[in-house]
C-alpha positions as CSV (number, residue, x, y, z in Angstrom):
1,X,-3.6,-4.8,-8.8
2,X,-1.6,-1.7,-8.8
3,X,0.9,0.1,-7.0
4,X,2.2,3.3,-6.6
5,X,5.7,3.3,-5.5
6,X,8.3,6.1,-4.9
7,X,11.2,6.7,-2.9
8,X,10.0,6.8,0.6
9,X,11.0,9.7,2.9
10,X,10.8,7.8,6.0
11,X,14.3,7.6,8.0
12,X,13.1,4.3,10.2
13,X,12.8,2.9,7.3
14,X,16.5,3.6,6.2
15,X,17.7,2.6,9.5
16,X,15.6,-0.5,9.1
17,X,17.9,-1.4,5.8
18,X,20.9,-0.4,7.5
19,X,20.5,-2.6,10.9
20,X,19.6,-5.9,11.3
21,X,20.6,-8.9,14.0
22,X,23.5,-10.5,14.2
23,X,22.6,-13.9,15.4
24,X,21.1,-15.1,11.8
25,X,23.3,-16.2,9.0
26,X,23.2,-15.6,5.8
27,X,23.7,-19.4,5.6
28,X,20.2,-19.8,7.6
29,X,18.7,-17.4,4.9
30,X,19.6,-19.2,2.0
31,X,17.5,-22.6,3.1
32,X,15.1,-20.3,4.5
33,X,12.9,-21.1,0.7
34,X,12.1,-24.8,1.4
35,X,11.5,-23.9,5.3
36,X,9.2,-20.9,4.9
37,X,5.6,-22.1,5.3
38,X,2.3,-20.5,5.7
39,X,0.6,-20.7,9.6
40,X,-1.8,-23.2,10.1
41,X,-5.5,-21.8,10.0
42,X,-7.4,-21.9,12.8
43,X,-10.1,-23.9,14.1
44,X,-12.9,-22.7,12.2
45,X,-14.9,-22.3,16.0
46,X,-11.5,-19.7,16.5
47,X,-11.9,-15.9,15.7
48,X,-9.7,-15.8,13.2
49,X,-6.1,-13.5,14.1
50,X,-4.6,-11.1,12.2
51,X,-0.9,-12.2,11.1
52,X,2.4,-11.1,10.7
53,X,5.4,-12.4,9.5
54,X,8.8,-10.5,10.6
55,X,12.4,-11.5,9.9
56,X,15.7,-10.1,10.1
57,X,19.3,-11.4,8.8
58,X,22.2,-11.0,7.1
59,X,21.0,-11.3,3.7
60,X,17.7,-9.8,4.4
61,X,14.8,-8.3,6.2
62,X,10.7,-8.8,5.7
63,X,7.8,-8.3,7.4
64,X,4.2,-8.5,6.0
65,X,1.0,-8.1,8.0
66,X,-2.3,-8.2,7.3
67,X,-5.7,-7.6,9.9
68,X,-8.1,-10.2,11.2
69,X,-10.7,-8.8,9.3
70,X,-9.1,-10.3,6.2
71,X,-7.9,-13.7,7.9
72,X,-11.7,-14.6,8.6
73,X,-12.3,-14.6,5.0
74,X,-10.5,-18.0,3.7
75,X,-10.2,-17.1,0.1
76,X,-8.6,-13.5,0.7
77,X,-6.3,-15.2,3.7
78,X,-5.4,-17.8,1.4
79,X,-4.9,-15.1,-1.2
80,X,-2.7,-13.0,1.4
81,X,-0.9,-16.7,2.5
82,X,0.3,-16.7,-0.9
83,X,1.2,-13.5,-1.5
84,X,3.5,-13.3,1.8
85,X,5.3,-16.2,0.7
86,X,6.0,-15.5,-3.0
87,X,6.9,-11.8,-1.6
88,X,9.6,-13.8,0.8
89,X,10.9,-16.0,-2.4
90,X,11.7,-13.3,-4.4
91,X,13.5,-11.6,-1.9
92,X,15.1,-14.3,-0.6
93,X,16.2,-14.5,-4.2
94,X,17.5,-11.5,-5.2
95,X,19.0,-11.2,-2.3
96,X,21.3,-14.4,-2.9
97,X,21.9,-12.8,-6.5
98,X,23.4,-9.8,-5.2
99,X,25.3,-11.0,-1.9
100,X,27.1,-13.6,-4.9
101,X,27.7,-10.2,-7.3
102,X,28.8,-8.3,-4.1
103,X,31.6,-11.3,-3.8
104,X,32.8,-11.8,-7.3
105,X,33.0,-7.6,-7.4
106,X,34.5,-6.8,-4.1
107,X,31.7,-4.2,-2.8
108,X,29.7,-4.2,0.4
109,X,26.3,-5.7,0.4
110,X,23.2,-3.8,2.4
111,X,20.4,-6.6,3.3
112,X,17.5,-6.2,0.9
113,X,13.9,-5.8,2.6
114,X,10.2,-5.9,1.9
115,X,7.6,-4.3,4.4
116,X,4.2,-4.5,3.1
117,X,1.7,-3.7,6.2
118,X,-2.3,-3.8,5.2
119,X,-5.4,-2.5,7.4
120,X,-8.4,-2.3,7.4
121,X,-9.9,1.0,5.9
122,X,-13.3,0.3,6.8
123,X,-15.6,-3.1,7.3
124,X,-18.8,-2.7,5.8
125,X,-21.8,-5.8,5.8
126,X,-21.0,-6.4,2.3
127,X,-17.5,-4.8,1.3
128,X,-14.2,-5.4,3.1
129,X,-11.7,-2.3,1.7
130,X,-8.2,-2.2,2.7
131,X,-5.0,-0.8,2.2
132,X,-1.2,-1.8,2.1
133,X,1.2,0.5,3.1
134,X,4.3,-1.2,1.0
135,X,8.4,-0.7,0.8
136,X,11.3,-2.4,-0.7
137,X,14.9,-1.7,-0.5
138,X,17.0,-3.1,-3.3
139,X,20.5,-2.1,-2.5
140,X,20.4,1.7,-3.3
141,X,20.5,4.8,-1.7
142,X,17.1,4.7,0.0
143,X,13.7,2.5,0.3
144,X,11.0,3.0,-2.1
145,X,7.6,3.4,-1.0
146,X,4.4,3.1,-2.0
147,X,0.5,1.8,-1.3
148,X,-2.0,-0.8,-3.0
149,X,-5.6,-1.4,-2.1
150,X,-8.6,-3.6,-2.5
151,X,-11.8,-4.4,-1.9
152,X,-13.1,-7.5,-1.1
153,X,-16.8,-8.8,-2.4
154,X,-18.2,-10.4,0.4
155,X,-21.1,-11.7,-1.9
156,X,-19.5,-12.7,-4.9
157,X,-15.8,-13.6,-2.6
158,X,-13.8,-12.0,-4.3
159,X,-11.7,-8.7,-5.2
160,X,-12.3,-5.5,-6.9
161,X,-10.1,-3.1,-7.6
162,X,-11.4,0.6,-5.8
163,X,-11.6,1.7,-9.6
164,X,-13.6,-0.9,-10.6
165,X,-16.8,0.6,-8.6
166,X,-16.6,3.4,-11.7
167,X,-17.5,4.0,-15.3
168,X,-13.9,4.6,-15.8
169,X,-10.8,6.0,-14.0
170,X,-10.8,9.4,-16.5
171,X,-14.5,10.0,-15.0
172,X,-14.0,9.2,-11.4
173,X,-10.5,11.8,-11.9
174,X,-13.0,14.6,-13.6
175,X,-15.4,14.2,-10.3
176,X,-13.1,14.5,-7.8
177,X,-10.1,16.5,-9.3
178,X,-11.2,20.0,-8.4
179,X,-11.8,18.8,-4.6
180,X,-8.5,16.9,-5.0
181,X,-6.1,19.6,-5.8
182,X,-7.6,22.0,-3.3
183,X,-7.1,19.6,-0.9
184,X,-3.5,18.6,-2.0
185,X,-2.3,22.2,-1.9
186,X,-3.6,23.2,1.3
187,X,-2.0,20.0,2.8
188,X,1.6,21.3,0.2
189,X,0.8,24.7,1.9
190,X,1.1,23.5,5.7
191,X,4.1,21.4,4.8
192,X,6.1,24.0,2.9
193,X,5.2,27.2,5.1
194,X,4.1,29.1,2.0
195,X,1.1,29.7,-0.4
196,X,1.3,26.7,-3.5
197,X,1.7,29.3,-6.6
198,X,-0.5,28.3,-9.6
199,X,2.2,30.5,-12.2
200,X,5.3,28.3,-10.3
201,X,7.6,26.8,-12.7
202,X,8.1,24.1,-10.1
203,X,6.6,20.7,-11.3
204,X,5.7,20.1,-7.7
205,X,3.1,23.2,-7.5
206,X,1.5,21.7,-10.5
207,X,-1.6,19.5,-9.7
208,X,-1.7,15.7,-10.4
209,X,-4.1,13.2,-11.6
210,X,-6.1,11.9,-8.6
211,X,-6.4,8.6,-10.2
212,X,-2.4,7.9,-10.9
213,X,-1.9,7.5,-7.5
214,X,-3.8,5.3,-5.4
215,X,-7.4,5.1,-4.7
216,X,-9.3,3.8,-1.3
217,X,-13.3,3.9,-0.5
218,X,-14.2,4.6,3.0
219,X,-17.0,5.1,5.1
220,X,-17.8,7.7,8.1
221,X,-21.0,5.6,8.4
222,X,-20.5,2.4,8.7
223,X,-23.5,1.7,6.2
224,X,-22.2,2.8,2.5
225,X,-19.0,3.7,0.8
226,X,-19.4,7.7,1.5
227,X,-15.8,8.8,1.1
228,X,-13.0,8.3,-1.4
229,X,-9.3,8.4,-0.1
230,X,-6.2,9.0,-2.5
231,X,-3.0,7.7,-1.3
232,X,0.1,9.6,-2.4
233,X,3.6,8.3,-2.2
234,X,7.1,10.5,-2.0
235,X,7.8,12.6,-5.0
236,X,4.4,12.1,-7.1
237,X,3.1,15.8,-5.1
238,X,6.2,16.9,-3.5
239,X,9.7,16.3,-3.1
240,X,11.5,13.4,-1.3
241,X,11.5,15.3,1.8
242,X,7.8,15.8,1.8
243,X,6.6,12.7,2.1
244,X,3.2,11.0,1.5
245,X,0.2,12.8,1.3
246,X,-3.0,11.4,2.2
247,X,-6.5,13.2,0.6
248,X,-9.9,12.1,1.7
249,X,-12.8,13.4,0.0
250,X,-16.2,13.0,0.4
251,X,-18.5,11.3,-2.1
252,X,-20.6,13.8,-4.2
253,X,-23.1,14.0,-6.3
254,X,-20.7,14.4,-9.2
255,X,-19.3,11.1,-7.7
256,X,-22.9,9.1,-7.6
257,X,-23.0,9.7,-11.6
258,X,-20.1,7.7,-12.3
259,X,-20.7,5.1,-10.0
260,X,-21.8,1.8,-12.3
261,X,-25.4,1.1,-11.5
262,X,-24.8,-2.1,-10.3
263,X,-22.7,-0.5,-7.4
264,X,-25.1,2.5,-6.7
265,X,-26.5,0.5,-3.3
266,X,-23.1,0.4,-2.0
267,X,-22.3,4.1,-2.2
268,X,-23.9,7.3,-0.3
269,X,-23.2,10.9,-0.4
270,X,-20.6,12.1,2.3
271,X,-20.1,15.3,3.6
């Protein structure tokens, strides 16, 4: 799975590094590894709950969420279970390796933090597709930033990638990339107050590939995969003060041919 990550604009999220309770010790942090242990599933007559993990110390802070969408399926919640708690060791982790370094070298140490927050981007009878919103702070200036999605194969259980629905990444880019950067300059445009320039020397007036960043399938009908979303974190577009940008496109006919066959069903032109 892949994810796009840049340095996040977002100024809660800064504050969110920067503040943190008082009433939990680092000490309580450092055991936190052998205490941290997934919920207990629900009774299987229970609708299953979304969950979400949130804690904040001295040494660190962490949340991760996910919907109930994806608890209900037991292999991707078990997936997600695991995820959450590696995500929690390694902080955990690195956060005792720098609070030691910070001793021995006399500077301050900032908590460390992971926020990874998934939802649903739409439920379909045979396709579950979502997307995770994710930052890290690792003792720098700012948070980085970035997204990851999935789909989940209801009738083979298990995940795809969103590029995996297509002959390759290069030919889902050439179907969509006109659409794209029209799209991505008109959202530059309302941001920055000013016409993008095609002639500008600035790197951040120059298009990018779709397919770098990261790609989500959505639906406006409930029935088929009939739009395609590209996820765009801080400084990939635009500079740091910019922001994400989110495209959503819908699925064309130039989009149907690089669909692999076996996936044709699941997909439908948008509009």
């Amino acid at each position: 799975m892949r994810v796009s990550f840049a340095v996040v604009a977002c100024a809660f999220l800064f504050v969110a590094c920067s503040e943190r309770s008082d009433d939990a010790p680092v000490a309580a942090a450092t055991s936190e590894v052998a205490e941290a242990k997934p919920s207990e599933a629900p009774a299987s007559a229970a609708p299953a709950e979304a969950r979400k993990e949130s804690v904040s110390n001295d040494l660190y802070e962490f949340e991760y969420a996910y919907p109930a969408p994806a608890a209900s399926i037991p292999k991707l919640k078990s997936w997600f279970d695991a995820d959450l708690e590696e995500q929690r060791r390694d902080l955990i982790k690195d956060g005792q390796e720098q609070l030691e370094q910070s001793k021995k070298n006399d500077f301050p140490y900032h908590p460390l933090g992971y926020w990874a927050n998934w939802k649903v981007v739409t439920d379909l009878p045979g396709w579950l597709s979502l997307s995770g919103s994710i930052s890290t702070y690792e003792g720098g200036a700012h948070p980085n930033h970035g997204f990851d999605a999935l789909v989940w194969d209801r009738q083979a259980n298990q995940r795809r990638e969103p590029e995996d629905f297509f002959s390759s990444e290069d030919a889902l880019s050439r179907a969509i990339r006109r659409d794209f950067c029209r799209e991505l300059d008109k959202q530059r445009e309302k941001k920055r107050g000013a016409p993008v320039k095609a002639d500008s020397d600035d790197p951040f007036s120059e298009c990018i590939n779709p397919t770098d960043s990261t790609v989500i399938l959505g639906s406006s009908s409930g029935k088929a995969f009939d739009r395609i979303g590209i996820l765009v974190a801080p400084y990939e577009a635009g500079p740091y003060a910019e922001g994400d940008y989110e495209v959503t496109l819908p699925v064309t006919e130039a989009v149907m041919t690089v669909v692999k066959p076996e996936y044709r069903a699941a997909f439908a032109k948008g509009r």
